[in-house]
C-alpha positions as CSV (number, residue, x, y, z in Angstrom):
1,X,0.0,0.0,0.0
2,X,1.2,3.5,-0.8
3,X,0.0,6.5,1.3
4,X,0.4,10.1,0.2
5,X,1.3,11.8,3.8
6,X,1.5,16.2,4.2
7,X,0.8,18.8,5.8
8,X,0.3,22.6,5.2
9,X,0.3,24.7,8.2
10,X,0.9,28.8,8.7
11,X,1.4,30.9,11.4
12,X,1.2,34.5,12.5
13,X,4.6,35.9,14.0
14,X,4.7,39.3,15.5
15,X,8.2,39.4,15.6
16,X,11.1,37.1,14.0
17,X,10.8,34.0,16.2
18,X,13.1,30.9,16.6
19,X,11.0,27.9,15.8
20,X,12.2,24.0,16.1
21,X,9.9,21.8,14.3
22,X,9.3,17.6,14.5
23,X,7.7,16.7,11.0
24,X,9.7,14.3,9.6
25,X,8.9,10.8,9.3
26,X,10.8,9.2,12.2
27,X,14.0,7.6,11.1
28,X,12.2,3.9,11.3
29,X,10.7,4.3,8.7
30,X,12.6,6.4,6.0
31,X,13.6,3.0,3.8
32,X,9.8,2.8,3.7
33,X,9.5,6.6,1.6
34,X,9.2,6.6,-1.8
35,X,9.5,10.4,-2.6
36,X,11.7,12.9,-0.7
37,X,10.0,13.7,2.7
38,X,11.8,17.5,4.3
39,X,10.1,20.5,5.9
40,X,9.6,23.3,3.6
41,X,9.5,26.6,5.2
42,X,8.0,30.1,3.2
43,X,9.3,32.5,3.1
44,X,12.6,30.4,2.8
45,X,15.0,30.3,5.5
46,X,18.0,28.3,6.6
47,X,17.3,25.5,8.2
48,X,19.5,23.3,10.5
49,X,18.8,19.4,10.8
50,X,19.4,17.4,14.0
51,X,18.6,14.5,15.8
52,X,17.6,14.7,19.1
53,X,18.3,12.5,22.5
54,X,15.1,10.4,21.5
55,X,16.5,9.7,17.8
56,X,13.6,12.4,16.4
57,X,15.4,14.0,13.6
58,X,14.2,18.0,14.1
59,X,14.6,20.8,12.3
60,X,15.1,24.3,13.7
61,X,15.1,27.7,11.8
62,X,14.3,31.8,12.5
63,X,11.5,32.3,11.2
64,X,10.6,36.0,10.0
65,X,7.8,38.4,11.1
66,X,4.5,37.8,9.4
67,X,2.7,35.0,7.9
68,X,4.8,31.7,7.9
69,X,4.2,28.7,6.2
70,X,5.4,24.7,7.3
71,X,4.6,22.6,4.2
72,X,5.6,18.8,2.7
73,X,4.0,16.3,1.2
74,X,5.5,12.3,0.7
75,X,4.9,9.0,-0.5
76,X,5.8,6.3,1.5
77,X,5.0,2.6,1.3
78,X,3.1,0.8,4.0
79,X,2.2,-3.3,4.9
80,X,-1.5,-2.2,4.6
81,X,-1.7,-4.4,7.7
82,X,-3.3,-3.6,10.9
83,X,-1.2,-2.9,14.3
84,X,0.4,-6.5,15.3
85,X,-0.9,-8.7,18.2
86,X,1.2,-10.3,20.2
87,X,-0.4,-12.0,23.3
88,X,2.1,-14.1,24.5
89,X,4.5,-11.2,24.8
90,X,5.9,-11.1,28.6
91,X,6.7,-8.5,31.2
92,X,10.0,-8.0,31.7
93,X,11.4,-7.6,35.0
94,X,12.9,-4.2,35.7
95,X,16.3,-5.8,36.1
96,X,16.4,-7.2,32.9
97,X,15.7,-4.3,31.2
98,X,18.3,-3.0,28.7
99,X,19.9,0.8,30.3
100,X,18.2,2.8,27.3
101,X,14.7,1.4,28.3
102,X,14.7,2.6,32.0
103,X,14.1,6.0,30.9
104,X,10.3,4.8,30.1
105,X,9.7,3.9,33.2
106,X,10.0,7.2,34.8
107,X,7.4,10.1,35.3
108,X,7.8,12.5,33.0
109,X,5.8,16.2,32.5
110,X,2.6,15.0,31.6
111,X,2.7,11.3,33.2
112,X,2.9,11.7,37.1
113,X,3.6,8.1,38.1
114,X,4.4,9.2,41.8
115,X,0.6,10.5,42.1
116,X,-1.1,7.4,40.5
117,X,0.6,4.7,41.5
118,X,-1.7,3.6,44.3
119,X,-4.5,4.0,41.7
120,X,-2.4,1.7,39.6
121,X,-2.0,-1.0,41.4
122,X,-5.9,-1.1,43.0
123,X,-6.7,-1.1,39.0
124,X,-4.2,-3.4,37.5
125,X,-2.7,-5.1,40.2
126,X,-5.0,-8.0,39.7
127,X,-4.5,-8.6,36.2
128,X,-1.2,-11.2,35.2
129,X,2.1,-9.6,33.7
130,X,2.1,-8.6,30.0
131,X,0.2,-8.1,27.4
132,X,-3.2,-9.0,28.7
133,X,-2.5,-6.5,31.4
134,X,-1.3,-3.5,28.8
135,X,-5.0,-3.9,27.1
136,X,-6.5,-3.9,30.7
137,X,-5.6,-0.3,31.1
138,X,-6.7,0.4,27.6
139,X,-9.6,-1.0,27.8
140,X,-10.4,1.1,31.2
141,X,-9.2,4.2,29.9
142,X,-11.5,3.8,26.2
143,X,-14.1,2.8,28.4
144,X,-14.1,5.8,30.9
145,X,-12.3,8.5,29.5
146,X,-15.0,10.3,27.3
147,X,-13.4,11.9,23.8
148,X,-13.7,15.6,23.1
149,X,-11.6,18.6,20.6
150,X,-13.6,20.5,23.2
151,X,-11.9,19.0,26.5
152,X,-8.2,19.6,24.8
153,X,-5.7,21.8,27.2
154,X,-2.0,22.0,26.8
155,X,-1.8,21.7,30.0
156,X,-3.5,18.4,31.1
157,X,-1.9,15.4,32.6
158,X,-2.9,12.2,33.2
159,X,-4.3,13.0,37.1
160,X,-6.5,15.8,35.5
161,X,-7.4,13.1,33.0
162,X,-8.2,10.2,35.8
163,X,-9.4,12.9,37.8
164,X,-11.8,14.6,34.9
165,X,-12.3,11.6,32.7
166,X,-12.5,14.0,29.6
167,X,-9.2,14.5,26.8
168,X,-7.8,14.4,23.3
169,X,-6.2,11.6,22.1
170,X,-2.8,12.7,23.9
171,X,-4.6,12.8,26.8
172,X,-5.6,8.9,26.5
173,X,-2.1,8.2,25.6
174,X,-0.7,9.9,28.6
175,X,-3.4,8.5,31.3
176,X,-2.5,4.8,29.6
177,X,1.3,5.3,29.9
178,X,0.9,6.2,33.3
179,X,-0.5,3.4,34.5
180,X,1.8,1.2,32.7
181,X,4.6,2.5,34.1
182,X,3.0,2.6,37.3
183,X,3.0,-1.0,36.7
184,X,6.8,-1.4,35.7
185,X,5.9,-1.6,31.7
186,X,8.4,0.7,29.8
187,X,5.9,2.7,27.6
188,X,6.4,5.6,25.4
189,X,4.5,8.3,23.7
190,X,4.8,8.5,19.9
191,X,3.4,11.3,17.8
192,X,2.6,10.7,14.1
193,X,0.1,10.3,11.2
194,X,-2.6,8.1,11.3
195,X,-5.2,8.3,8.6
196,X,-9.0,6.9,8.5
197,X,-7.8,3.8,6.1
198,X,-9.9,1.0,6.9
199,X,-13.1,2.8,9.0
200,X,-16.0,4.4,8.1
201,X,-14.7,8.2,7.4
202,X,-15.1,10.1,11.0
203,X,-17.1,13.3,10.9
204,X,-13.8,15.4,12.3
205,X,-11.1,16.9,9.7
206,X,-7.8,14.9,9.4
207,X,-5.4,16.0,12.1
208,X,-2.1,14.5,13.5
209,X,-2.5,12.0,16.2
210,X,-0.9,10.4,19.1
211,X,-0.5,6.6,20.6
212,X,1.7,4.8,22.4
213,X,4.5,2.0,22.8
214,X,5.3,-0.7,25.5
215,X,8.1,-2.7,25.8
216,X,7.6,-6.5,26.4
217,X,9.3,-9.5,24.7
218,X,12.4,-7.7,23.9
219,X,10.6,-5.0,21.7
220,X,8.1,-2.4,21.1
221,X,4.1,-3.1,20.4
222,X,2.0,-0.1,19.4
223,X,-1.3,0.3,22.1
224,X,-3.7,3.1,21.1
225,X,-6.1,3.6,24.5
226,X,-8.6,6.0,22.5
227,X,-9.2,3.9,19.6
228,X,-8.4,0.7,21.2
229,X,-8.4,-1.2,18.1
230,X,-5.8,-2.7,15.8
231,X,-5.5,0.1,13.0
232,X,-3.7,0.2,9.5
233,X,-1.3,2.8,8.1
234,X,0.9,4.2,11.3
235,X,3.8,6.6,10.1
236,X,5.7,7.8,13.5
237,X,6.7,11.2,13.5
238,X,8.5,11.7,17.0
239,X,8.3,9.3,20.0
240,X,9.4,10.6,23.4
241,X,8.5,10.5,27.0
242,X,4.7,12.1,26.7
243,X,3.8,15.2,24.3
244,X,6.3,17.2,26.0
245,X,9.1,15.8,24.0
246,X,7.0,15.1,20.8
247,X,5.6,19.1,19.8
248,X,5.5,19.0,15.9
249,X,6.5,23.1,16.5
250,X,8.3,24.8,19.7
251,X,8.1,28.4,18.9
252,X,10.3,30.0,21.3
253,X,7.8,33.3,21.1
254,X,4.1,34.3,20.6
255,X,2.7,32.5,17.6
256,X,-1.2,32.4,15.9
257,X,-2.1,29.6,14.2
258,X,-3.6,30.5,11.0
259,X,-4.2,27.3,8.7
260,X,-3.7,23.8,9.7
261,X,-3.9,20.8,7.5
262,X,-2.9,17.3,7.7
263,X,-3.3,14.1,4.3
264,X,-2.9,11.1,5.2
265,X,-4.4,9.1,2.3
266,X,-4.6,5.8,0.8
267,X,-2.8,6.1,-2.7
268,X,-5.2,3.8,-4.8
269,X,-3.7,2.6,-8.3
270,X,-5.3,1.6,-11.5
């Protein structure tokens, strides 16, 4: 399957601001691109490319006064499969962790492990090690976190999301990661395109969208606790600790969005 992935997004800048940006596919999956896949800025600017301490490959530029334009757009090939289930994948133990892993256990800005860890355990603490016990928390966060574009603040965690019971998908993310790690599962938030391929078409406009990653059986599984369902056509962007260190723009000054759109769409051939 080929999908045609881009995105065409402007901002307003009162003043020249310095702007670091996380749009490109993630490096996992660059032999998968067909066409060239780099930020385009307008007006054009000089921009520096680097990876970051989560393997993200960023861009970061000075972007001028005015109107200012991130654009791409790509062709990359996909399995056309849905996410992989792998039931019999175990827990690990903390101490057999590899070093690079730990990290993902930790709380992190938007994931307070310290303040839900009791929570945790009266929730989870029943269900056996693993996989089963991943889908436990996603099945109780789908089932009572309700979904709204309404609810969305940048600054929600995952206690205002247990405590509320309202989010975005990065609040479903962050709420699930929580608990895994409350529950010693390495999980990790990842940021990236997911397009309706394979549902019936959703009344809201294409946007970007989050999930999230545990480590079991020597390797990460993709989870998704607002969706909950196996889905087809996952490009990563950025994965990190939660949304903190997954922003697909840090503007390092004031900044009004002006346009905003996302493709992410099944490339069908004759």
């Amino acid at each position: 399957m080929l999908i045609r992935l881009g995105y065409d997004i402007e901002f307003y800048l009162p003043y020249p601001t310095p702007i670091v940006a996380l749009l490109d596919v993630h490096p996992s999956r660059i032999p998968d691109l067909r066409e060239p896949d780099q930020l385009k800025v307008e007006p054009e600017v000089p921009v520096e490319r680097y990876v970051d301490s989560f393997g993200n490959h960023c861009s970061r530029f000075l972007a001028p006064a005015g109107i200012v334009r991130l654009y791409n757009s790509t062709l990359i090939e996909d399995s056309g499969l849905p996410d992989v289930q792998a039931p019999e994948a175990r827990q690990h133990p903390v101490e057999e962790l590899p070093s690079e892993v730990l990290r993902f256990l930790m709380g992190s800005r938007y994931c307070e492990t310290d303040l839900l860890s009791q929570v945790a355990s009266e929730l989870f603490g029943h269900t056996a090690p693993g996989w089963g016990r991943v889908q436990a928390i996603c099945d109780w966060v789908y089932q009572k976190v309700e979904f709204g574009y309404a609810y969305a603040r940048p600054t929600k965690t995952a206690l205002d999301v247990y405590l509320d019971r309202t989010g975005v998908c990065r609040d479903f993310q962050h709420l699930a990661i929580t608990f895994c790690r409350c529950m010693n599962i390495p999980a990790r938030y990842v940021a990236g395109y997911l397009g309706d391929i394979g549902i019936v078409l959703p009344p809201s406009p294409m946007d970007f969208s989050a999930w999230f990653e545990v480590y079991l059986g020597g390797r990460w599984h993709v989870f998704d606790a607002r969706h909950n369902h196996p889905r087809i056509g996952r490009i990563p962007l950025a994965v990190g600790r939660d949304a903190a260190d997954t922003a697909i723009s840090t503007h390092f000054g004031p900044a009004t969005l002006k346009q905003f759109d996302v493709i992410t769409d099944e490339v069908v051939t004759a």
